[in-house]
LUMVEX-397677 format. One record per residue: residue in one letter; x, y negated, z of N, C-alpha, C, O in turn. Coordinates in steps of 0.02 Angstrom, whole numbers, padded with zeros to 5 digits, always signed. Layout:
<rs>
aXYZXYZXYZXYZ;...
</rs>
This chain:
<rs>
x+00042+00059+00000+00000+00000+00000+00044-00062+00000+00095-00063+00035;x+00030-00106-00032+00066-00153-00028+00046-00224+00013-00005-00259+00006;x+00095-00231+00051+00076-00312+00105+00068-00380+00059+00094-00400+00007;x+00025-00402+00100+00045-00497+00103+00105-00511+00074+00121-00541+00022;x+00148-00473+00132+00206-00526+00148+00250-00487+00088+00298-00519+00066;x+00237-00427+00064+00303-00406+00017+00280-00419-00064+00319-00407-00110;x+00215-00445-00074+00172-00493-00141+00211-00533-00130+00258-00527-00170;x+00220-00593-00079+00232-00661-00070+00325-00664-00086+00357-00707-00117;x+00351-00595-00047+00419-00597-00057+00440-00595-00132+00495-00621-00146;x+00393-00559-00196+00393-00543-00236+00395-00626-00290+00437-00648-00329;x+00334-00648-00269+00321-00711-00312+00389-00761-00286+00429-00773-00331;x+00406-00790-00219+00485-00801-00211+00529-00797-00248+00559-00840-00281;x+00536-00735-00243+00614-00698-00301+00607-00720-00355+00657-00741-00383;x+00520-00724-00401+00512-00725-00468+00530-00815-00477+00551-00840-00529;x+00516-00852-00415+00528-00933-00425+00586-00942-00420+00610-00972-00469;x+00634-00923-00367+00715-00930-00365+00750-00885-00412+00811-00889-00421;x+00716-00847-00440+00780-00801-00478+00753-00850-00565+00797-00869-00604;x+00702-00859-00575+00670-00876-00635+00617-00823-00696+00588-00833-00750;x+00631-00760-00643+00637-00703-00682+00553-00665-00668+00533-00657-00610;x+00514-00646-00725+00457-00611-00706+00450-00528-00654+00410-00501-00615;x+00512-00516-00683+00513-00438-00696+00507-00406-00644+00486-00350-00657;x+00517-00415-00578+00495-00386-00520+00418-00404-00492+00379-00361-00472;x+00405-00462-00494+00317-00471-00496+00256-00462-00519+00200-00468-00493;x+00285-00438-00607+00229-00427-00646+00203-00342-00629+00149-00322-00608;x+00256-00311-00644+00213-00239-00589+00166-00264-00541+00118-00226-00540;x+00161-00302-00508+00127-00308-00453+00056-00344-00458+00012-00349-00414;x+00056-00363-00514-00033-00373-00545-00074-00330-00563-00069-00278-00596;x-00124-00364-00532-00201-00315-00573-00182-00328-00635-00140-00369-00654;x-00219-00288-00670-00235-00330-00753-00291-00363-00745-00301-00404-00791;x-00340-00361-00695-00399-00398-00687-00377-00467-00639-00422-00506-00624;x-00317-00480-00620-00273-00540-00555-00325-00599-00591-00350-00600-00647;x-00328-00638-00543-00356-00700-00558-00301-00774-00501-00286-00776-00442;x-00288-00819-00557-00251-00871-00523-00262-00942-00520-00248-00977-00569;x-00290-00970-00455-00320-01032-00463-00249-01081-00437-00213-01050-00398;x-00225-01152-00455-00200-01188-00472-00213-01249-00451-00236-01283-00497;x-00207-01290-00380-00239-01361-00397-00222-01407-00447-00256-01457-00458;x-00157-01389-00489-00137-01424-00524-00133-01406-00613-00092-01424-00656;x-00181-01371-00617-00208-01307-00674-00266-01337-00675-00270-01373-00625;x-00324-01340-00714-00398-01357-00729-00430-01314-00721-00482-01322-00688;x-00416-01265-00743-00452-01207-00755-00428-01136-00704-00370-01135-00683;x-00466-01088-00688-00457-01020-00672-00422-00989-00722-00443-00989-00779;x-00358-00954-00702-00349-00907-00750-00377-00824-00743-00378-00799-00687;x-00390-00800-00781-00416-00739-00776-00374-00671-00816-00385-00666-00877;x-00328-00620-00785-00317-00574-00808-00233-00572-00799-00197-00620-00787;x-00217-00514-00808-00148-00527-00802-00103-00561-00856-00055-00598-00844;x-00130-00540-00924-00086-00562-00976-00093-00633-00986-00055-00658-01028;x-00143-00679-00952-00139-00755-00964-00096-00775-00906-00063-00827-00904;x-00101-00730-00858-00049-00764-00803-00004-00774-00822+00019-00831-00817;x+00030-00724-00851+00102-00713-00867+00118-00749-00926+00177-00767-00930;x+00068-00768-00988+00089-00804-01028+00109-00868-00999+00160-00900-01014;x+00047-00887-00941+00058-00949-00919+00140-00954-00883+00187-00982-00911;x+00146-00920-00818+00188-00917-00789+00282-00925-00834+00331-00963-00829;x+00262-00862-00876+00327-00860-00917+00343-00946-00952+00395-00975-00938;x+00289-00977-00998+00307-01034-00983+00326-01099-00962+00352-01149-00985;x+00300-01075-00901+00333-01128-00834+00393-01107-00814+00433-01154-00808;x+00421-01038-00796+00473-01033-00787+00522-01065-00843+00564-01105-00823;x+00519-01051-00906+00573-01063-00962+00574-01155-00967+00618-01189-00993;x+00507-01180-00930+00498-01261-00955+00572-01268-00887+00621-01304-00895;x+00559-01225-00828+00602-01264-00783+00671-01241-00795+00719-01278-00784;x+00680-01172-00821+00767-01169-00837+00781-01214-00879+00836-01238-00864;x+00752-01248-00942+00760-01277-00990+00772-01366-00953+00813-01406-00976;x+00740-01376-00910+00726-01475-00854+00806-01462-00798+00837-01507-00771;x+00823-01378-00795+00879-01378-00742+00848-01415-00672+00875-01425-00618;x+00789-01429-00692+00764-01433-00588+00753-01351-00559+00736-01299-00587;x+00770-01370-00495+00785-01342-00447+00708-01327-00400+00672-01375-00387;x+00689-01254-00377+00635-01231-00353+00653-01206-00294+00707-01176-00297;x+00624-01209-00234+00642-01181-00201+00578-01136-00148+00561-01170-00100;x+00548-01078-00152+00529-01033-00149+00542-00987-00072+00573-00936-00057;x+00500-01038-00033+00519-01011+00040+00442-00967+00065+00383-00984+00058;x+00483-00886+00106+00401-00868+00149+00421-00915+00185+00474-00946+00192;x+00344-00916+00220+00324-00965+00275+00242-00921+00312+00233-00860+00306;x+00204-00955+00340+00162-00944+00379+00102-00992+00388+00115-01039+00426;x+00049-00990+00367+00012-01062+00372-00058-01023+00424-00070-00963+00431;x-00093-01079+00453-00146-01067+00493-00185-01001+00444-00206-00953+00477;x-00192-01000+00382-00233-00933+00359-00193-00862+00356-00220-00809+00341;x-00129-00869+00372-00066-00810+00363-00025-00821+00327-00009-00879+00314;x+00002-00771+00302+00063-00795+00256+00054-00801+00192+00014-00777+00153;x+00114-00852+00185+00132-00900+00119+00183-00895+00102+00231-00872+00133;x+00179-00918+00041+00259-00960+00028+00240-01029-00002+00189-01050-00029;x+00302-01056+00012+00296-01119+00045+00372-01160-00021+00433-01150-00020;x+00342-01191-00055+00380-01223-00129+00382-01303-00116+00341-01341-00090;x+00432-01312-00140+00474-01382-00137+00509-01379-00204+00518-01329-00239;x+00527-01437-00215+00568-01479-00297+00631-01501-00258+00629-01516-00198;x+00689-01503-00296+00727-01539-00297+00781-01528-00251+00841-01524-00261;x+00742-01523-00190+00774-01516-00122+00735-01469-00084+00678-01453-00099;x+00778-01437-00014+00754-01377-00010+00692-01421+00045+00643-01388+00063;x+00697-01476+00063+00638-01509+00110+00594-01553+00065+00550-01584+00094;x+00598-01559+00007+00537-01587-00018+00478-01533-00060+00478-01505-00114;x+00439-01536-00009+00398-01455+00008+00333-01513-00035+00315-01571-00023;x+00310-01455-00097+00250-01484-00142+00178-01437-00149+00124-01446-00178;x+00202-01393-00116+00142-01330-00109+00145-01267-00083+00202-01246-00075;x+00096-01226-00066+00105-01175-00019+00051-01108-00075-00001-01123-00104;x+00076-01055-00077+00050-01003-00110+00034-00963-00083+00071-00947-00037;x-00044-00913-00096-00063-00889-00057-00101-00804-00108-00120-00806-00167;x-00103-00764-00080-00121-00721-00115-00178-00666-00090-00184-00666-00028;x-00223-00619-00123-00251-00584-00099-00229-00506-00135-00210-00498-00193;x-00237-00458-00090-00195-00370-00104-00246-00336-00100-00280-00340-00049;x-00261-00298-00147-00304-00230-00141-00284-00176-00150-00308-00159-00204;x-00247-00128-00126-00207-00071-00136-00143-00088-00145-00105-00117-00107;x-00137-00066-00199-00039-00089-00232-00040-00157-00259+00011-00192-00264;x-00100-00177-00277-00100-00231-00334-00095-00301-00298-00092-00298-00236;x-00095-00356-00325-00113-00432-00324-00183-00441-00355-00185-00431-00415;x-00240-00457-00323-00271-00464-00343-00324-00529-00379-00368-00535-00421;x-00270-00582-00315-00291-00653-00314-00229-00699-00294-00199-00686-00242;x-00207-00759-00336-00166-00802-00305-00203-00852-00318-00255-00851-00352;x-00161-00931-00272-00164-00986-00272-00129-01017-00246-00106-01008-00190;x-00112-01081-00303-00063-01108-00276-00106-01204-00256-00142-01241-00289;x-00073-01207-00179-00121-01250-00149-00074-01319-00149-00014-01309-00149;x-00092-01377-00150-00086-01435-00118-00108-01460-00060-00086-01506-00025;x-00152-01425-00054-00202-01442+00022-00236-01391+00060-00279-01353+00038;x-00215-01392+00116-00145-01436+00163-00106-01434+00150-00089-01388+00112;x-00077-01467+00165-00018-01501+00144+00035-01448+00184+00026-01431+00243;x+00090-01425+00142+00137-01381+00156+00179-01388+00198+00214-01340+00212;x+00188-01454+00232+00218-01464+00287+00200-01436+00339+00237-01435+00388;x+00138-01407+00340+00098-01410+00401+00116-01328+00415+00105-01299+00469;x+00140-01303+00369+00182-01213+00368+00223-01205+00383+00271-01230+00353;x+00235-01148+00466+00305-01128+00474+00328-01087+00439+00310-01030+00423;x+00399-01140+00419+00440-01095+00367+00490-01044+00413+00491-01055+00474;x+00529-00991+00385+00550-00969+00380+00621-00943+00384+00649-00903+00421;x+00644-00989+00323+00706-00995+00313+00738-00951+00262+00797-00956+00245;x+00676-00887+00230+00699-00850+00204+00699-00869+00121+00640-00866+00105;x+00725-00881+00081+00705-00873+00005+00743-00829-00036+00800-00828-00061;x+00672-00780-00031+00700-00688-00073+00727-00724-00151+00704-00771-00183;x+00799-00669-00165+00801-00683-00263+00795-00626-00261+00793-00594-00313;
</rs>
C-alpha cells in the first residue's frame, strides 16, 4: 500500500531532480489534479504528465531553482515548494492514495505555506 508521505516523497524527487520517472508509476490513469494556479481540473494521467513534463522542461530551460520540501500542514502531510530560495515558500501540495495509486493532487496557495512545518527534508 502506498503512504501519504512516500506519494509526497515521490512528487519532491520528481521537482528537485526535474525528472518524471519515479512518480509517474505512481498514478491512477484515472489521477485528477487541481491547481490554484491552473484554470481548469486536470483529468487522467496522460494530461498530467503532458502537463507536468512541460513545466518541468519550461524550468530546466529558465535555470530557476525549485525547491521541494516534505512538511506537515494542519490537514497532514505535504510538501511544501518555494522559488529561488530555499525560504521563499510559494505553495504546499497535497495528495489523496487509494491502494498503490495517487489518486488526487493539489497544488495550494491557500494557506499560505508558511503556516507548514517543514522538515528539512528534500528527497532527489
Amino acid at each position: 500500500m502506498l503512504s501519504k508521505t512516500d506519494a509526497l516523497r515521490a512528487y519532491a524527487s520528481m521537482l528537485n531532480s526535474l525528472d518524471t520517472k519515479d512518480f509517474a508509476p505512481l498514478l491512477a490513469a484515472d489521477c485528477h489534479y487541481e491547481s490554484y494556479w491552473v484554470l481548469a481540473e486536470l483529468g487522467g494521467k496522460r494530461e498530467f504528465l503532458a502537463y507536468i513534463t512541460g513545466e518541468l522542461q519550461t524550468l530546466r530551460a529558465s535555470g530557476k531553482r525549485v525547491w521541494a520540501e516534505l512538511g506537515y500542514c494542519f490537514w497532514g502531510p505535504c510538501v511544501v515548494l518555494a522559488e529561488d530560495e530555499q525560504d521563499n515558500l510559494v505553495a504546499t501540495f497535497v495528495v489523496e492514495v487509494e491502494g498503490d495509486e495517487i489518486k488526487r493532487m493539489d497544488l495550494c496557495g491557500v494557506p499560505s505555506p508558511y503556516l507548514a512545518r517543514r522538515s528539512g527534508e528534500y528527497p532527489k
